[in-house]
LUMPASE-485914 format. One record per residue (C-alpha): y, z, x; residue in one letter. Coordinates in steps of 0.1 Angstrom, whole numbers, plus 5000, padded with zeros to 4 digits. Each point is the difference from the previous one (the first is absolute). Layout:
<c2=Y, c3=Z, c1=X, type=A>
...
REM end
This chain:
<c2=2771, c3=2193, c1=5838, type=X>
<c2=5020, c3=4990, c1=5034, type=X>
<c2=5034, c3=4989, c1=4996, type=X>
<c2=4998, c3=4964, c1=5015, type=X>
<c2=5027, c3=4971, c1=4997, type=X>
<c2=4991, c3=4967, c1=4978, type=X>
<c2=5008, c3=4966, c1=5016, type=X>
<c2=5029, c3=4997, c1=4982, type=X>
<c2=5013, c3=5033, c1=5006, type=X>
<c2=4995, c3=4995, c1=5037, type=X>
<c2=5017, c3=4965, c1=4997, type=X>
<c2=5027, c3=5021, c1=4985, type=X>
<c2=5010, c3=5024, c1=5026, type=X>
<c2=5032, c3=5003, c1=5016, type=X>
<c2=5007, c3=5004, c1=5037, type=X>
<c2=5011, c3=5035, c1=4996, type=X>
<c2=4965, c3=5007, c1=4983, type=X>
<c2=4978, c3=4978, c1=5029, type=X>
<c2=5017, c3=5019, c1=5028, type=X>
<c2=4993, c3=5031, c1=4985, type=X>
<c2=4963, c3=4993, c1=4997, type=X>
<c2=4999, c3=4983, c1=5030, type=X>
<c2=5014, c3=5034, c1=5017, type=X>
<c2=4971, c3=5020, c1=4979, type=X>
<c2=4973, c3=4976, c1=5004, type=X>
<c2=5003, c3=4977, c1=5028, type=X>
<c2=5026, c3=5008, c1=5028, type=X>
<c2=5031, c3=5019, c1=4998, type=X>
<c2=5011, c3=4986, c1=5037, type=X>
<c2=4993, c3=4962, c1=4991, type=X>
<c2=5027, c3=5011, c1=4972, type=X>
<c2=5021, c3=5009, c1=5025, type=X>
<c2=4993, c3=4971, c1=5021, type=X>
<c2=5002, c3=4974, c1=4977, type=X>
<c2=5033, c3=5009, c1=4979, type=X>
<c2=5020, c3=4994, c1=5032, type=X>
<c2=5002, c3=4963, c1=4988, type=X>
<c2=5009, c3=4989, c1=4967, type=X>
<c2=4966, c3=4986, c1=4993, type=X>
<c2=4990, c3=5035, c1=5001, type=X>
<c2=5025, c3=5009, c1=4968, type=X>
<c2=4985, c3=4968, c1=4981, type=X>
<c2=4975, c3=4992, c1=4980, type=X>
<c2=4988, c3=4962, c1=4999, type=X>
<c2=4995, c3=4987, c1=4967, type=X>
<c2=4981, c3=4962, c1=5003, type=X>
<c2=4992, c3=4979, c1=5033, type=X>
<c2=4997, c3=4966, c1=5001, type=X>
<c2=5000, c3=4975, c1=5031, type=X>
<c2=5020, c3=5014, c1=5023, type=X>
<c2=5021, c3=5025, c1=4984, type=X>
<c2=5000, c3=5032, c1=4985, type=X>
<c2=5020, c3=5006, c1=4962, type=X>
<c2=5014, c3=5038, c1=4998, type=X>
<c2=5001, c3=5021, c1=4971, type=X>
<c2=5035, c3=5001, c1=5002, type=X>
<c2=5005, c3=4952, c1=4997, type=X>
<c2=4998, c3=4997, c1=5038, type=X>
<c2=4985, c3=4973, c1=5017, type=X>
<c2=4982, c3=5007, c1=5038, type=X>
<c2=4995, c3=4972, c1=5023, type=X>
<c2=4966, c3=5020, c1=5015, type=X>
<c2=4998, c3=4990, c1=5039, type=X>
<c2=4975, c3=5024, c1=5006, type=X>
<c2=4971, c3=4976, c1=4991, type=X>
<c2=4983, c3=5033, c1=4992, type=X>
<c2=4992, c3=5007, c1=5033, type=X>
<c2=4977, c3=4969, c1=5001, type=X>
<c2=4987, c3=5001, c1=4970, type=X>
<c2=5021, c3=4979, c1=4976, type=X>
<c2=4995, c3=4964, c1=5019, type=X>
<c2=5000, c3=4992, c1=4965, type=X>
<c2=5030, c3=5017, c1=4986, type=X>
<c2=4998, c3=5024, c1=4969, type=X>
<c2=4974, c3=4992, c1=4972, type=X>
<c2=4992, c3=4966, c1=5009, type=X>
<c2=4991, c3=4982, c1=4965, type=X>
<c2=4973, c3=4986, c1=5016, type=X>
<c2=4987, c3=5036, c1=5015, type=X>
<c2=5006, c3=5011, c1=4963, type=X>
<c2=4983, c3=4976, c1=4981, type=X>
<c2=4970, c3=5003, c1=5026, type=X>
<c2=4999, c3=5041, c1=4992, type=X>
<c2=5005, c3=4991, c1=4963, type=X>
<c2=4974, c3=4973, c1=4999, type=X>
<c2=4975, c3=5026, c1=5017, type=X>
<c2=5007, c3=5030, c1=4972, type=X>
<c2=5003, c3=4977, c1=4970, type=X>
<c2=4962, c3=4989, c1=5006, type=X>
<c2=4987, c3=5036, c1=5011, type=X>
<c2=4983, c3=4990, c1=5028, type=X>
<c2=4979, c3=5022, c1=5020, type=X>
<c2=5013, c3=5016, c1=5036, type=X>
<c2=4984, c3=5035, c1=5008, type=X>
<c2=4961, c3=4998, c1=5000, type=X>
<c2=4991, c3=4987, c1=5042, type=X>
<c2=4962, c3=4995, c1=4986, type=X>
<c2=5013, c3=4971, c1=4986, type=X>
<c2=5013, c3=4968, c1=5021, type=X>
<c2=5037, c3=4992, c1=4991, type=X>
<c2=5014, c3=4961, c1=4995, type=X>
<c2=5033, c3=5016, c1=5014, type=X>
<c2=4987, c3=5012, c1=5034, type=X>
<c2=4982, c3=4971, c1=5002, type=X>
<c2=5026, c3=4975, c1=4995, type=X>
<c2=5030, c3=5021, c1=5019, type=X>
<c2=4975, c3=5001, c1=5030, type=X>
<c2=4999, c3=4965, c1=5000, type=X>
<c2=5035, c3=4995, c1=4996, type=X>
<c2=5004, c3=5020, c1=5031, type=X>
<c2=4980, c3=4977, c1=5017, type=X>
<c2=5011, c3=4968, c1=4992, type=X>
<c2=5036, c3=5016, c1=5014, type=X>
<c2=4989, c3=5012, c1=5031, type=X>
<c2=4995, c3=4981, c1=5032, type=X>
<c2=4965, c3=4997, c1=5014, type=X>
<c2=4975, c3=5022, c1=4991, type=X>
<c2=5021, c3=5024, c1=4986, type=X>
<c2=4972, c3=5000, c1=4973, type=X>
<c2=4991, c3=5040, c1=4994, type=X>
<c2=5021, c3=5023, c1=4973, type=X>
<c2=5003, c3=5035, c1=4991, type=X>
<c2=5022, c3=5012, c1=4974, type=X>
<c2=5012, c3=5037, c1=4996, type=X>
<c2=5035, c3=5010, c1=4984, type=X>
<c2=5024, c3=5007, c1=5033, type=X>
<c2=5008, c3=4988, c1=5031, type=X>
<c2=4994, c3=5027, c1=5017, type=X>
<c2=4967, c3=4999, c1=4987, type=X>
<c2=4995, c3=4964, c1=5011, type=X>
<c2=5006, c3=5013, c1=5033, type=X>
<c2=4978, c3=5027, c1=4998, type=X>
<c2=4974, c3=4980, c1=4985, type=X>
<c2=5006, c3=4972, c1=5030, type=X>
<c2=4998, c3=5027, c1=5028, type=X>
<c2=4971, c3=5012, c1=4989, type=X>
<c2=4980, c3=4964, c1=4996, type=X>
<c2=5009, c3=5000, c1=5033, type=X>
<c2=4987, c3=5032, c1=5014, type=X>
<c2=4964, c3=4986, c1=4977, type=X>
<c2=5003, c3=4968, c1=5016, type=X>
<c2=4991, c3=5021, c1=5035, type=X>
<c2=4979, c3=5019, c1=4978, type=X>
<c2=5016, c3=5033, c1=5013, type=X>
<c2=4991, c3=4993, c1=5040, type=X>
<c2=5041, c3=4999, c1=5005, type=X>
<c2=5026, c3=5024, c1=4998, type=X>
<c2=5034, c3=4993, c1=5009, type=X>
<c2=5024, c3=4978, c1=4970, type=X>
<c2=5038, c3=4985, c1=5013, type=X>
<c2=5027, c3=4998, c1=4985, type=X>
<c2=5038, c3=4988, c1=5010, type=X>
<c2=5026, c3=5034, c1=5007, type=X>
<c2=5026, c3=4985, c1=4976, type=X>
<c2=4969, c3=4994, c1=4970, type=X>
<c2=5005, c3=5007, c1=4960, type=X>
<c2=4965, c3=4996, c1=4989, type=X>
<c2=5002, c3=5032, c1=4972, type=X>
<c2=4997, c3=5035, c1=4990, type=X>
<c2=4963, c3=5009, c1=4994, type=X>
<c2=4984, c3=5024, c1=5025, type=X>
<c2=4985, c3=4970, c1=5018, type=X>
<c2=5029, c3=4973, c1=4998, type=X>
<c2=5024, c3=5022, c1=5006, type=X>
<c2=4983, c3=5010, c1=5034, type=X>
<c2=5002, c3=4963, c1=5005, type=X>
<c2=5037, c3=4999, c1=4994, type=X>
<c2=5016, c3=4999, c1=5032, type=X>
<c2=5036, c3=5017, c1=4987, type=X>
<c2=5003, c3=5037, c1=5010, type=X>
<c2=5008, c3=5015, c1=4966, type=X>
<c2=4957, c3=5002, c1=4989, type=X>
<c2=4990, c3=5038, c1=5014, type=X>
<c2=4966, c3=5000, c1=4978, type=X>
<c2=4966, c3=5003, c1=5016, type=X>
<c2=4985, c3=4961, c1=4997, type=X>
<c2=4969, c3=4983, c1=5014, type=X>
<c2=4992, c3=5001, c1=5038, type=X>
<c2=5001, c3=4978, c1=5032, type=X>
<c2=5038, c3=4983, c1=4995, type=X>
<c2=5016, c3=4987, c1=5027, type=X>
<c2=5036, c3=4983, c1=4997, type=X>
<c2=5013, c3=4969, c1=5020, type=X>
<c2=5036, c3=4988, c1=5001, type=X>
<c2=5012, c3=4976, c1=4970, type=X>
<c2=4998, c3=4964, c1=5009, type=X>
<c2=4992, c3=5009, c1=5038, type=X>
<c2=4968, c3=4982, c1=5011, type=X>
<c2=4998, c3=5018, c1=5032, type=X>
<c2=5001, c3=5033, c1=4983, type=X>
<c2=4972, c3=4993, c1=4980, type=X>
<c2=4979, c3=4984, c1=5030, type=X>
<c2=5010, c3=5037, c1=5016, type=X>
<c2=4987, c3=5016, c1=4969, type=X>
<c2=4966, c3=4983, c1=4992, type=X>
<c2=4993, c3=5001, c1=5036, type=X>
<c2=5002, c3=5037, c1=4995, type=X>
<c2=4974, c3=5001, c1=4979, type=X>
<c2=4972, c3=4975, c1=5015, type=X>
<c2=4974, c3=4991, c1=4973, type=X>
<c2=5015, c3=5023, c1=4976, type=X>
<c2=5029, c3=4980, c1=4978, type=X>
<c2=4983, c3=4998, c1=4967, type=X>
<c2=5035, c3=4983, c1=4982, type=X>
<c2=5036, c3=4992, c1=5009, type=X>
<c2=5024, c3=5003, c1=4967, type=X>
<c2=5029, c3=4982, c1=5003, type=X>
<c2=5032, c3=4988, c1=4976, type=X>
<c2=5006, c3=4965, c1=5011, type=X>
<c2=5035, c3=5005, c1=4983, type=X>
<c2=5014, c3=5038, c1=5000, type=X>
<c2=5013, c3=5001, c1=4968, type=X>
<c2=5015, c3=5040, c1=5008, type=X>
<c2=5016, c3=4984, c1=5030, type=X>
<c2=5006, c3=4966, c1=4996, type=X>
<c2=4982, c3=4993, c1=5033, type=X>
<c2=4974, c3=4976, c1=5001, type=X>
<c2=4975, c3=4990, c1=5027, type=X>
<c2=5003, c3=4970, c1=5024, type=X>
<c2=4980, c3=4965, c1=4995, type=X>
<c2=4987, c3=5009, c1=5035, type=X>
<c2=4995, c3=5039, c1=4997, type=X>
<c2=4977, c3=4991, c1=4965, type=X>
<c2=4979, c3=4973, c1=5016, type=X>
<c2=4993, c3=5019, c1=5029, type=X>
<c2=4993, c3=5031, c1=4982, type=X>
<c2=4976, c3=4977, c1=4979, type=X>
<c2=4985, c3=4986, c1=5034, type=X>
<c2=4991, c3=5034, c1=5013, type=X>
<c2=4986, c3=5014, c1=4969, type=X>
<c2=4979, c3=4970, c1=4998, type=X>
<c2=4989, c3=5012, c1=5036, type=X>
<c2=4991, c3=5031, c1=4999, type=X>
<c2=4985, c3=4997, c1=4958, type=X>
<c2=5030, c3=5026, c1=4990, type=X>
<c2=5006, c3=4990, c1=4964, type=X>
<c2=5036, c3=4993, c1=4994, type=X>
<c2=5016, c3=5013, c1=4966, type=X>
<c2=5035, c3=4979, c1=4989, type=X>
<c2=5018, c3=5022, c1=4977, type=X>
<c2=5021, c3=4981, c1=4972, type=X>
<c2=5000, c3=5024, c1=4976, type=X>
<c2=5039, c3=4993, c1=4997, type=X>
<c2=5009, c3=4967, c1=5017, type=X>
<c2=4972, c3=4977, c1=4978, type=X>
<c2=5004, c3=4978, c1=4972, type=X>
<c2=5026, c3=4977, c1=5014, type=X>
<c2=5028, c3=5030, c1=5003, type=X>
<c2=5005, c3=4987, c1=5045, type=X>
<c2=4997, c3=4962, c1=4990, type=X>
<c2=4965, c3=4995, c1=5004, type=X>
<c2=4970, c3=5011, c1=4978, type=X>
<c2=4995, c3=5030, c1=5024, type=X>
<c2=5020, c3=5002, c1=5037, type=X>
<c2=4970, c3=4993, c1=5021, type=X>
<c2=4995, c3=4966, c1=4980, type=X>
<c2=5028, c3=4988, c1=5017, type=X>
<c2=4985, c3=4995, c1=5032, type=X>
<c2=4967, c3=4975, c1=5000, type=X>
<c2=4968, c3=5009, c1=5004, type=X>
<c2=5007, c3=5037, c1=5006, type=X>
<c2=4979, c3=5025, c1=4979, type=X>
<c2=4992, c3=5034, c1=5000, type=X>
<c2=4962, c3=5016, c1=4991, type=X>
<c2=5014, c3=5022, c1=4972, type=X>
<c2=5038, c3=4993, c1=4976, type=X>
<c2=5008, c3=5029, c1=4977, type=X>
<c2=5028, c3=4991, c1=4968, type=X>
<c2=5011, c3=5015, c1=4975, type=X>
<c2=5040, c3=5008, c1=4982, type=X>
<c2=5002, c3=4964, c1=4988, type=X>
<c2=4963, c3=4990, c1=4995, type=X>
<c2=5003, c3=5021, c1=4966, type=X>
<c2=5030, c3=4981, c1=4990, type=X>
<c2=5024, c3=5025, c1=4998, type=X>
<c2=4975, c3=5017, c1=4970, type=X>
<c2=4967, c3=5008, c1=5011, type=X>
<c2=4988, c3=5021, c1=5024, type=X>
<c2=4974, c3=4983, c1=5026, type=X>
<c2=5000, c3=4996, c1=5038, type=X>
<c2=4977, c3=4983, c1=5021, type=X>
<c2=4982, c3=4996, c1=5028, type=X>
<c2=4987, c3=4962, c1=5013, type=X>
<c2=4977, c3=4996, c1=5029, type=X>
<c2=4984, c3=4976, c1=5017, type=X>
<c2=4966, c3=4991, c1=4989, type=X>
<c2=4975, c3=5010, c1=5032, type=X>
<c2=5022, c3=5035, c1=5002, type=X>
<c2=4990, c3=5006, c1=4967, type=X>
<c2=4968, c3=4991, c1=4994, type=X>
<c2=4989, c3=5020, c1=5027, type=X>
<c2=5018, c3=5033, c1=4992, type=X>
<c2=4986, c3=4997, c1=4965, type=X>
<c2=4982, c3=4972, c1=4989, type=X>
<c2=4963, c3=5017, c1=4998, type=X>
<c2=4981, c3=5021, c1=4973, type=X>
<c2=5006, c3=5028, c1=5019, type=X>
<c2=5037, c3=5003, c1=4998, type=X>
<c2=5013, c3=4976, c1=4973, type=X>
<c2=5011, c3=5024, c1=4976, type=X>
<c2=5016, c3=5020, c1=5030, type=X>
<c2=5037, c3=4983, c1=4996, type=X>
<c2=5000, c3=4979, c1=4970, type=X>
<c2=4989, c3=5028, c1=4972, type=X>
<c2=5017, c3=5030, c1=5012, type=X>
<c2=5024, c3=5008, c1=4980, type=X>
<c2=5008, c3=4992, c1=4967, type=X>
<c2=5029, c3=4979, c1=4993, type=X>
<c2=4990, c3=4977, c1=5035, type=X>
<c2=5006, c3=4962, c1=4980, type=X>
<c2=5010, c3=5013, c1=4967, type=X>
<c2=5002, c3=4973, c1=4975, type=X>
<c2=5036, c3=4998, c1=4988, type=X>
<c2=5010, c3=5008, c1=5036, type=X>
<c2=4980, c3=4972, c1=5011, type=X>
<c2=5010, c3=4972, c1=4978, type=X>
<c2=5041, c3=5008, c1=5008, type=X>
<c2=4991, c3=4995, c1=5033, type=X>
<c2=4983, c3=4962, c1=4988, type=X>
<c2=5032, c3=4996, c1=4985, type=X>
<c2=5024, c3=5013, c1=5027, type=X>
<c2=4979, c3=4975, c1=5028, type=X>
<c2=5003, c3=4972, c1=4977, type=X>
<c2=5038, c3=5003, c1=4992, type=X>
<c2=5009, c3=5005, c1=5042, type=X>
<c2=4981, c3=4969, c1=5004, type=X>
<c2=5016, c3=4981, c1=4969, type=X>
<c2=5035, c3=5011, c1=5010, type=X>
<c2=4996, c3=4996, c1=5036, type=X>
<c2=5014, c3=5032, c1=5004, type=X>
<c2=4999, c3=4997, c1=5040, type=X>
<c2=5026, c3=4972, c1=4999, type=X>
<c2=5018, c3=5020, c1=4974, type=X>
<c2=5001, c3=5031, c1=5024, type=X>
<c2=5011, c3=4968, c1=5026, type=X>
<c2=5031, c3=4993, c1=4979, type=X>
<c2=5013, c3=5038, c1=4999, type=X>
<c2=4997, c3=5001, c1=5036, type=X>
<c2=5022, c3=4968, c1=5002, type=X>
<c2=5026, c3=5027, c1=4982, type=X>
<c2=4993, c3=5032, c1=5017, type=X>
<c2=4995, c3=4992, c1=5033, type=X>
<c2=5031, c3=4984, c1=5008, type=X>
<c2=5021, c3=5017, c1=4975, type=X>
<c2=4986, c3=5033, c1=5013, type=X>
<c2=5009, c3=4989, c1=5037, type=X>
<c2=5035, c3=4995, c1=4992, type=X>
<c2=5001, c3=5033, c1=4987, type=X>
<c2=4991, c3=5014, c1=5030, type=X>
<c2=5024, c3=4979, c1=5018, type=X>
<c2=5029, c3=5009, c1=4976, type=X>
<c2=4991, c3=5042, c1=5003, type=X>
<c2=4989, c3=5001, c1=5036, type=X>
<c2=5006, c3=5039, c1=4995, type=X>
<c2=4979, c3=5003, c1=4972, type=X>
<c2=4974, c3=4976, c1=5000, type=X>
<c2=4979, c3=5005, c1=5035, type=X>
<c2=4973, c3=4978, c1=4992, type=X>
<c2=4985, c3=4977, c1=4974, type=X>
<c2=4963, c3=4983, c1=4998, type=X>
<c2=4973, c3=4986, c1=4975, type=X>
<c2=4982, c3=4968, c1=4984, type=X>
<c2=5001, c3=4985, c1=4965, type=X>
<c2=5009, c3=5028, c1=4976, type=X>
<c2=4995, c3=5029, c1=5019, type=X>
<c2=5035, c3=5008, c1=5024, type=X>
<c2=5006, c3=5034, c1=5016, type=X>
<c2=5042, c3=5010, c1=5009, type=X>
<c2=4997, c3=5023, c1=5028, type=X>
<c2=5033, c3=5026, c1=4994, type=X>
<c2=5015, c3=5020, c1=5025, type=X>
<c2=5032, c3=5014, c1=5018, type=X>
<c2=5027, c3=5019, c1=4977, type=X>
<c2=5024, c3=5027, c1=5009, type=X>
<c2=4991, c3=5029, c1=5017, type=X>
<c2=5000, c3=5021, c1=4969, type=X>
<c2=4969, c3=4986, c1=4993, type=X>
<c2=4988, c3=5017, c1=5033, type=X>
<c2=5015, c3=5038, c1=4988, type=X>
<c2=4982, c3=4991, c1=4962, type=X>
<c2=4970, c3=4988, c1=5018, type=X>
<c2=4996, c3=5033, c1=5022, type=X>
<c2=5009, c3=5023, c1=4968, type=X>
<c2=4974, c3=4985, c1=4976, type=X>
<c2=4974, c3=5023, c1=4988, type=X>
<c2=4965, c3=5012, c1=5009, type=X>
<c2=4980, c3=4966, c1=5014, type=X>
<c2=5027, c3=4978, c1=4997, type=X>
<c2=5019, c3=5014, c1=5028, type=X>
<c2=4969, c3=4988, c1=5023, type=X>
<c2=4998, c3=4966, c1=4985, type=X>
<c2=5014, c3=4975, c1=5025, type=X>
<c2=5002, c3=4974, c1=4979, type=X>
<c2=5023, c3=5027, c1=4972, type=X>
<c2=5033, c3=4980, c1=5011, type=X>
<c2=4985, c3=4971, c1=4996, type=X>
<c2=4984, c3=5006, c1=4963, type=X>
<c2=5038, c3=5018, c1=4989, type=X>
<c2=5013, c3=4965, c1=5009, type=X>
<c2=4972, c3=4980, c1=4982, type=X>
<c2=5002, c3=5022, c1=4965, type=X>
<c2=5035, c3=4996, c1=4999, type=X>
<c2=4999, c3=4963, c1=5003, type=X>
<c2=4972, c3=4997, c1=4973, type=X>
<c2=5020, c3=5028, c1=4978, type=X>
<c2=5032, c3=4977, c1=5002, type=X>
<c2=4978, c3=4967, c1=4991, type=X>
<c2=4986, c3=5014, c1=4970, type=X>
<c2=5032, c3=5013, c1=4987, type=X>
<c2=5027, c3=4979, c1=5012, type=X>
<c2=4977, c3=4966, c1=4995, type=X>
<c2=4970, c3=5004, c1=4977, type=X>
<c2=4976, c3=4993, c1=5027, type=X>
<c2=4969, c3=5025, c1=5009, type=X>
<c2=4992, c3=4999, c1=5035, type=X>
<c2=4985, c3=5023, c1=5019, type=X>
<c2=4989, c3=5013, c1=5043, type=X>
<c2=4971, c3=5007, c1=5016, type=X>
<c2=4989, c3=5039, c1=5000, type=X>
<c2=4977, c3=4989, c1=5034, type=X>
<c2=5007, c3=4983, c1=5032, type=X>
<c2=5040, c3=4995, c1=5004, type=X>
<c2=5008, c3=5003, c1=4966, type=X>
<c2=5020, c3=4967, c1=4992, type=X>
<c2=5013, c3=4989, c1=4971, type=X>
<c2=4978, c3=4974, c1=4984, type=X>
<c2=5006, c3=4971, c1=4978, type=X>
<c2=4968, c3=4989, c1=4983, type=X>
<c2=5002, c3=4978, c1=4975, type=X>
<c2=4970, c3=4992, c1=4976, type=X>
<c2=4994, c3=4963, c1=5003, type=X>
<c2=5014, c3=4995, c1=4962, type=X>
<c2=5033, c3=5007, c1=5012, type=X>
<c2=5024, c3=4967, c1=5003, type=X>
<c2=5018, c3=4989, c1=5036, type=X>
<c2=5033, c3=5004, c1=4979, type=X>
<c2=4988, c3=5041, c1=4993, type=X>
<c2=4995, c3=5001, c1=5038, type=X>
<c2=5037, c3=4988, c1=5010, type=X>
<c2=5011, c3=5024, c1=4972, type=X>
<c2=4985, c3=5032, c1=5018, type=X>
<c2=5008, c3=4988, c1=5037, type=X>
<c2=5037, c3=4996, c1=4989, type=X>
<c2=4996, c3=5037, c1=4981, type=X>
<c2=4992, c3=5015, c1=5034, type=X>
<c2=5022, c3=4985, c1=5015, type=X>
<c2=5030, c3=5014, c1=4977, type=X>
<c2=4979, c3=5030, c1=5004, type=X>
<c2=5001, c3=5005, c1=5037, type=X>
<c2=5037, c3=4987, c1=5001, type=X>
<c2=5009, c3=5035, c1=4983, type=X>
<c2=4991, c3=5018, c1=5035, type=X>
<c2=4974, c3=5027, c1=5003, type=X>
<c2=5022, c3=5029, c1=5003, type=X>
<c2=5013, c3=4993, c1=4965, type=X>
<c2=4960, c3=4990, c1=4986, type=X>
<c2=4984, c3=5032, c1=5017, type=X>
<c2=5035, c3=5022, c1=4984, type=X>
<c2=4990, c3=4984, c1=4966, type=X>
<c2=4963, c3=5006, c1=4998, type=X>
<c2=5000, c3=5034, c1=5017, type=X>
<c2=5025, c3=5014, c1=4969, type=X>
<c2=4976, c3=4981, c1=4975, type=X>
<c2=4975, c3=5014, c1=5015, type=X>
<c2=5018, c3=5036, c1=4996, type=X>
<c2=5011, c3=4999, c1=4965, type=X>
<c2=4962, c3=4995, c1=4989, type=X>
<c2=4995, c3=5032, c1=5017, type=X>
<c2=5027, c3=5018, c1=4975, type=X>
REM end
């Protein structure tokens, strides 16, 4: 018989024991990586709302939002009753010969949320497959008879052979899907330039309304004439909110914000599943739709292939994860943390001019662009090893980690910075956490940053040592 861990004895294992079978099984460099912080010494015991509960009493305030996935905060009792509800009466959620209540109902849902006819869903597990899954409606909407797909140079849109070709940001080096061209963020002239490189050939332009890797976001202007020339020349055009939806930029999703503007094709996910369930989504408009698949021919094409596409417990936390954003208004929730971060961020910047180069974001989602430091920062930058040395952005990520090292030790609060575009730091609340919360971390940065970052660099680089000994 193979020796395999119960539940409970994986429930019991120390962090001496998980690193060691991480190293085995999983990764001995993400080790590495990830013991730098203190996070990466810890193990967390419970999560609730916004905060993490350590093994060892503490209490995290978690700003990461999960990386756009915990709109909701940590095991929502709503989320968890929804799940519980769903196993306690056995329901049914594998067999697609049979139709599913769920889908139906979460399709709907969709619908009634979305502007115009936004009417259309598909629902696989990832973003990245959302996006995947949207591209390639597109290229069957053409039915094949065009070749060339745009996407912005500064894009996040995944790491799958095909959306990572899409992604715009230099690190992807893995064969993906042919005929992409790349226009300048934001820049309606550059992508006039681009389609008009490609005459009768733009099949889809994919585009992040709101960078959530950059904390850029697309002009009123740029994103009605992008929508205007799509329009012309039958290109459909892809919003991806896989991270900014759900109320997290102080509307329901960023485009929303501006009237009457709406895109052939919106991809979600992170949130959608309530901080539990795994489930994306793409949303098109109803004529793109029925024509790519909407005959005998092909309807099995995208809605049956694979097998957890709309699985039922996935399905029904995402009923439950719609409903509570709408009951909460979590859009004017993410409106009153922005009433605390923007300005409280601001003065930051004011108050460590040396430090703090930049700062920009809506609702709950705030970027803290760092830079500057002494020149030893230069010497340790051009000293690091292997492909760090011929990061650009090295100096910049050194000053990041050691601000988000000093917040989780010296203040209980997880933040965390960007590994694409310029790397800021990001503040990211899920939409549970209180205005008060919000002033707490903005004045822990702030304490932070007063320290200097000669002496936070010095501190995190001989933490970061004595894990190596």
């Amino acid at each position: 018989m193979p020796d395999l861990f119960t539940l409970d004895e994986a429930e019991s294992l120390d962090i001496d024991r998980v690193h060691a079978l991480y190293r085995r099984h999983v990764n001995r460099s993400q080790v590495s990586l990830m013991t730098s912080f203190g996070f990466g010494r810890e193990l967390v015991d419970r999560a609730e709302g916004a905060y993490l509960y350590q093994r060892d009493g503490r209490r995290i305030l978690d700003l990461t939002g999960g990386v756009g996935v915990l709109n909701h905060g940590h095991n929502h009792p709503r989320i968890l009753a929804a799940r519980q509800r769903f196993a306690e009466r056995q329901r049914m959620e594998v067999h697609k010969t049979y139709f599913s209540p769920y889908l139906a109902a979460l399709s709907h849902n969709l619908a009634a949320v979305l502007p115009a006819d936004l009417t259309m869903s598909f629902l696989p597990n990832s973003g990245a497959e959302a996006v995947e899954g949207a591209v390639k409606l597109a290229y069957k909407y053409h039915n094949g008879r065009r070749g060339t797909v745009l996407r912005a140079d500064s894009s996040f849109h995944g790491k799958l052979l095909g959306s990572g070709g899409l992604t715009g940001q230099s690190h992807f080096s893995f064969p993906t899907i042919p005929g992409i061209d790349t226009f300048r963020y934001g820049d309606l002239d550059s992508l006039r330039r681009t389609v008009a490189a490609h005459p009768g050939d733009v099949y889809a332009i994919l585009i992040e309304p709101l960078s959530a890797s950059t904390l850029r976001w697309c002009s009123e202007e740029f994103l009605r004439g992008l929508r205007e020339l799509c329009t012309a020349e039958d290109i459909v055009l892809i919003f991806d909110e896989i991270y900014t939806g759900w109320g997290k930029t102080g509307s329901l999703f960023y485009f929303m914000r501006h009237e009457g503007l709406v895109p052939d094709v919106l991809t979600t996910s992170k949130s959608f599943g309530g901080g539990k369930s795994s489930i994306s989504a793409f949303v098109a408009r109803e004529p793109i739709y029925r024509r790519a698949y909407d005959n005998l021919g092909d309807a099995l094409l995208q809605s049956t292939s694979t097998t957890y596409y709309g699985f039922g417990e996935e399905c029904a936390t995402a009923i439950e994860a719609i409903a509570i954003a709408v009951d909460d208004e979590y859009p004017a929730r993410a409106r009153d943390l922005e009433r605390v971060l923007g300005p409280g961020l601001r003065r930051l910047a004011k108050q460590h001019p040396d430090i703090v180069s930049e700062v920009a974001g809506a609702g709950a989602l705030w970027g803290v662009f760092l830079d500057g430091g002494p020149r030893i920062l230069d010497v340790i930058a051009r000293l690091a090893p292997g492909g760090m040395a011929r990061d650009p952005r090295f100096k910049t990520k050194l000053i990041a980690c050691a601000v988000v090292n000093a917040m989780y030790h010296d203040h209980d609060i997880f933040t965390y910075y960007t590994l694409n575009g310029l790397s800021p730091l990001v503040l990211a609340p899920s939409l549970v956490t209180t205005p008060e919360e919000a002033e707490r971390a903005v004045d822990a940065l702030d304490r932070t940053l007063a320290q200097g970052l000669g002496r936070l660099v010095t501190r995190f680089l001989k933490e970061k040592v004595s894990t190596l000994w």
